[in-house]
C-alpha positions as CSV (number, residue, x, y, z in Angstrom):
1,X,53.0,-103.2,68.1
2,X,54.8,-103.6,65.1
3,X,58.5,-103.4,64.5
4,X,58.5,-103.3,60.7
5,X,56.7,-102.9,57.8
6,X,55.7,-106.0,56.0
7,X,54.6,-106.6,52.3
8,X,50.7,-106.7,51.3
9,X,49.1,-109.6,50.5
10,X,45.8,-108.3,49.8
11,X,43.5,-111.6,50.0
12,X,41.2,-111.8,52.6
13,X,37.8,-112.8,53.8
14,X,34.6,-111.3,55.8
15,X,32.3,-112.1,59.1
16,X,29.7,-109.7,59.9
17,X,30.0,-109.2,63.6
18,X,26.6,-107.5,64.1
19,X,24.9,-109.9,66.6
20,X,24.5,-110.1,69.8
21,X,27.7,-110.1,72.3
22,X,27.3,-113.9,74.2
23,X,30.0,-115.4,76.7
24,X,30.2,-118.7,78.7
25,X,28.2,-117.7,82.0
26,X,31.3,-119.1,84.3
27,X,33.1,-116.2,82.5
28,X,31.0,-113.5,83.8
29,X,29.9,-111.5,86.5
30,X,26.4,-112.4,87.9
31,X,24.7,-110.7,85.2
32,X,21.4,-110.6,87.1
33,X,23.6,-107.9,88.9
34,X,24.6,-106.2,86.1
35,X,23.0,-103.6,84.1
36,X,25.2,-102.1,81.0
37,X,24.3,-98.6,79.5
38,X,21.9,-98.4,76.7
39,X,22.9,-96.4,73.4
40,X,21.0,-95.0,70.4
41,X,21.1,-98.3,67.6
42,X,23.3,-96.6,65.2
43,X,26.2,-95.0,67.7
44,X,29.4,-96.0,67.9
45,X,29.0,-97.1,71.5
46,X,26.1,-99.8,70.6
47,X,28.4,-101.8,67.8
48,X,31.0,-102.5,70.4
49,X,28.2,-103.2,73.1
50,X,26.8,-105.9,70.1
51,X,30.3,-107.2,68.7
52,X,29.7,-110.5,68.3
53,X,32.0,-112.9,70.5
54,X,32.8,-116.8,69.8
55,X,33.8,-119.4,72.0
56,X,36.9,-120.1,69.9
57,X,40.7,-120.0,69.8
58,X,42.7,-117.0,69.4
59,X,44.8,-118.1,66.2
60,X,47.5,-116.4,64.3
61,X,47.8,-114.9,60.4
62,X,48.7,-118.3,59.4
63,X,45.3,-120.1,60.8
64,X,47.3,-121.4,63.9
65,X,46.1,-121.1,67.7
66,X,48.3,-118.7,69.5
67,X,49.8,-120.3,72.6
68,X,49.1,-118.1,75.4
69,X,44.9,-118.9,75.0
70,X,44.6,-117.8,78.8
71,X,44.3,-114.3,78.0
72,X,41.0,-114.2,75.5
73,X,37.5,-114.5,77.1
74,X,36.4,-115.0,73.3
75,X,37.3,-114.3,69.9
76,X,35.6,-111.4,67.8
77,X,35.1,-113.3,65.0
78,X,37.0,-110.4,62.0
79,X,39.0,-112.3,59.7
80,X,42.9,-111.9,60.9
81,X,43.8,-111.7,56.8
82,X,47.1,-114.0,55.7
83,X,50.3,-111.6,56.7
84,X,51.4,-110.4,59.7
85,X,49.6,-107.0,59.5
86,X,46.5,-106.7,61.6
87,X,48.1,-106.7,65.3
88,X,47.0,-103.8,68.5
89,X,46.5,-100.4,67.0
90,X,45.1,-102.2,63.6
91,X,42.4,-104.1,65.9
92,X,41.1,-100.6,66.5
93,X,41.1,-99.3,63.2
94,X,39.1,-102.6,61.9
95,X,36.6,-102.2,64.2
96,X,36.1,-98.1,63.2
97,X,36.1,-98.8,59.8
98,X,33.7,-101.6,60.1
99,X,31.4,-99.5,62.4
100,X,31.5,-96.7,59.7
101,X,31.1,-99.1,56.8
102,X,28.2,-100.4,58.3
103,X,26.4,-96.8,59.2
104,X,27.9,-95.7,55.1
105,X,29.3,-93.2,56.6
106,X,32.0,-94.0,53.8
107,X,33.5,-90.7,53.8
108,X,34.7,-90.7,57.1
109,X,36.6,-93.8,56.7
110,X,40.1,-92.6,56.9
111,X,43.2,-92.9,58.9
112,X,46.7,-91.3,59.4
113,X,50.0,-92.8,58.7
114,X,52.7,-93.2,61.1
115,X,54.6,-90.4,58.6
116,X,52.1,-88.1,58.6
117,X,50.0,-88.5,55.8
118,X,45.9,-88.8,55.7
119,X,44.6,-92.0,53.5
120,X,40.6,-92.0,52.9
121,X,39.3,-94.9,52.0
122,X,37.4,-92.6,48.9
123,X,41.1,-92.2,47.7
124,X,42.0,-96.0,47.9
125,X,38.4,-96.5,45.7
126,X,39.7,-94.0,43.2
127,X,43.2,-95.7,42.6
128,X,45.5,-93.6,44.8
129,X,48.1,-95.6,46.3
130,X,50.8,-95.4,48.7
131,X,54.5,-96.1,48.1
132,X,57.5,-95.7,50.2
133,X,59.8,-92.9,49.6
134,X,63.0,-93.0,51.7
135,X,61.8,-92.1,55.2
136,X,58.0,-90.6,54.0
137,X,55.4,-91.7,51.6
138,X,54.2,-90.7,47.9
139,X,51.2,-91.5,46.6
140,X,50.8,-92.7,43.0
141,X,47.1,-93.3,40.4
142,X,46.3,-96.7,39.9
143,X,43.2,-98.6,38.5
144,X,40.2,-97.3,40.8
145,X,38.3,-100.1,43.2
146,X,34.6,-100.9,44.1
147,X,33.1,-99.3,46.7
148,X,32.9,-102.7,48.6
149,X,33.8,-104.7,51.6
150,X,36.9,-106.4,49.8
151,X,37.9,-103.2,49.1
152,X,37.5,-101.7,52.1
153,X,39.6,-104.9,53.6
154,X,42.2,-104.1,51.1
155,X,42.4,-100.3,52.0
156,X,43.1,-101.3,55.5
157,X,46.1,-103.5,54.9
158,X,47.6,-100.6,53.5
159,X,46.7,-99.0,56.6
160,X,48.0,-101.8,58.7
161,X,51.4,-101.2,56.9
162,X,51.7,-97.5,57.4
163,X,50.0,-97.0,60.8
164,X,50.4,-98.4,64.6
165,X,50.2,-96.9,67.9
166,X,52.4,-93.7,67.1
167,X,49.8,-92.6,64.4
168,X,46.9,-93.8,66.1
169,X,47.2,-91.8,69.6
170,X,48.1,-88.9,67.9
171,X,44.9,-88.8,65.5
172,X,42.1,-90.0,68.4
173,X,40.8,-87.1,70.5
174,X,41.5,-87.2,74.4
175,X,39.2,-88.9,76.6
176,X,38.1,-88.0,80.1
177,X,37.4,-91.0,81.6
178,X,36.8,-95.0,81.2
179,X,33.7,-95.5,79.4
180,X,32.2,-97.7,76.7
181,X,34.6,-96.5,73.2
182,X,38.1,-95.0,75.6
183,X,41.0,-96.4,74.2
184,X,44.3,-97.2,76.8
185,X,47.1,-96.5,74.4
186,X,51.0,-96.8,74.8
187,X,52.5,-95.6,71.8
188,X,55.3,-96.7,70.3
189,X,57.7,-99.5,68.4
190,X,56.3,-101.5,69.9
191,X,53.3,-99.4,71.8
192,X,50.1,-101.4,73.3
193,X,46.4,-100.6,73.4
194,X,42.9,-101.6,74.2
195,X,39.0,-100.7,73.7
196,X,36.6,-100.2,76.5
197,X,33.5,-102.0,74.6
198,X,30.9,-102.3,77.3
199,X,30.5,-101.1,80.5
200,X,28.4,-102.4,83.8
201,X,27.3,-101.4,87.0
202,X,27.3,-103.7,90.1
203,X,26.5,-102.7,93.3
204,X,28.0,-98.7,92.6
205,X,30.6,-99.9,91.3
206,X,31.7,-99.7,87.4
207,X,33.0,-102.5,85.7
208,X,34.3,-102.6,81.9
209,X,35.1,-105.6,79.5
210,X,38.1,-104.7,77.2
211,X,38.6,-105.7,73.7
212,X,42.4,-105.7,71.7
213,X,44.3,-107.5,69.0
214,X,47.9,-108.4,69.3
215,X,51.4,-109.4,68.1
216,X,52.1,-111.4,65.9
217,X,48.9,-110.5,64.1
218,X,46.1,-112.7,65.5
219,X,42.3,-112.8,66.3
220,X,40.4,-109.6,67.7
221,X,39.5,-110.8,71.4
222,X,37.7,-109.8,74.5
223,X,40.3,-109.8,77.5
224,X,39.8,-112.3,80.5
225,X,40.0,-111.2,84.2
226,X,43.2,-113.2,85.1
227,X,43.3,-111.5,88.2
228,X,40.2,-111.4,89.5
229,X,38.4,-114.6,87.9
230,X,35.0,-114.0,89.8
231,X,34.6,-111.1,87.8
232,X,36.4,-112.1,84.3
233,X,35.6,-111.0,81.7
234,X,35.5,-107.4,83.5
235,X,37.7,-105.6,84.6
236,X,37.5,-102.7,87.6
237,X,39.9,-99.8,86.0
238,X,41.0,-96.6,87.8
239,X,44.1,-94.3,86.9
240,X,47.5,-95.3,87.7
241,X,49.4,-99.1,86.7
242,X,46.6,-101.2,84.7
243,X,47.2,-104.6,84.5
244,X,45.2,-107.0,82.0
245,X,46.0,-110.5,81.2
246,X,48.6,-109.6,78.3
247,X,50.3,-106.0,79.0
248,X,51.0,-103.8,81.7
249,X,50.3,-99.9,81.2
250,X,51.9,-97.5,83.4
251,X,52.7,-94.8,80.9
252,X,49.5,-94.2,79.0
253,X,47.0,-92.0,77.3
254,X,43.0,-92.3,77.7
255,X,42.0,-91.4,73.9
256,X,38.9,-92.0,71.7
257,X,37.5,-92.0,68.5
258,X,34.4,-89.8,68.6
């Protein structure tokens, strides 16, 4: 959702969001009613079953609590970083790159720019760098990085930067239907999105809990039902206007990463 493109301030920190996905109960559906889908350990689908969620505030790049706390059902505890960077499309592209960090599938770890261009994180590690060039981007050699995590946090910054919506639905393949990793995109300046990260079944009928970050750049959270709170935090969806409790898509795109 951004507007512009800020300057880095590469200093940030790390949570490892590999446990177990826990909400308040008065937040849920009966989940003695609910059943999600089971995935292989290592798919893509399984990490955002298993992101951990926190009973905490949603709070801003600068540490604050947002103002509108209504609309998070609980906070996935990635760090937000100190500028105004990490915001919808980004919250996407943190939680790939974690889920590929985490499988070391290291080579895959790459995004497009809103201007085209392909950035690895394997090039970030060997010193290439991105610099603005009037309206598209060169690329200059630097002093190579660690194959880390504070690398890899670093490398996405610069993604942050150069990326949003635009570049985002036009790099994720198309998706059929709403299942566990299909991605409601609106893209643009600014654009919207959100992750389907787990998915239910109730009485034959499906129900989905949604994940998304947000302008100004704030906490990763999992969307409440503000419209149907006996069901919060998921969410019926079906084609046509989608309403959650901080956009409204009418002109979208179901996409997905894999």
């Amino acid at each position: 959702m951004k507007n512009s493109l800020p300057l880095l301030i590469l200093i940030f920190g790390w949570v490892n969001t590999n446990a177990p996905l826990t909400l308040q109960e008065n937040d849920s559906v009966n989940h003695r009613e609910i059943s999600s889908k089971k995935f292989d350990a290592n798919s893509w689908q399984y990490f955002l079953q298993h992101l951990a969620v926190v009973d905490s505030p949603v709070v801003d790049y600068r540490g604050k609590p947002i103002g509108y706390q209504e609309k998070s059902a609980g906070i996935i505890p990635y760090d937000v970083g100190k500028t105004d960077l990490q915001q919808c499309a980004d919250a996407l592209m943190r939680l790939r790159a974690e889920y590929l960090f985490g499988q070391k599938r290291y080579e895959e770890i790459g995004f497009h720019f809103t201007s085209g261009q392909y950035y690895t994180w394997n090039e970030y590690c060997k010193g290439i760098r991105p610099l603005p060039a009037g309206n598209s981007i060169r690329f200059v050699n630097t002093t190579a990085a660690a194959k880390n995590h504070e690398s890899l946090r670093k490398y996405l910054d610069i993604v942050y930067t150069y990326a949003g919506t635009i570049s985002l639905a036009k790099e994720l393949k198309p998706a059929n239907e709403f299942e566990i990793g299909t991605i409601v995109i609106h893209p643009g300046s600014p654009g919207h999105c959100f992750i389907i990260i787990d998915e239910a079944n109730r009485n034959g009928k499906k129900f989905f809990k949604l994940a998304e970050g947000y302008t100004p750049a704030q906490s990763i959270y999992v969307l409440r039902n503000i419209y149907q709170k006996d069901k919060s935090p998921w969410y019926e969806l079906e084609r046509g206007k989608i309403e959650t409790a901080s956009y409204t898509f009418e002109d979208y795109s179901l996409k997905k990463f894999e």
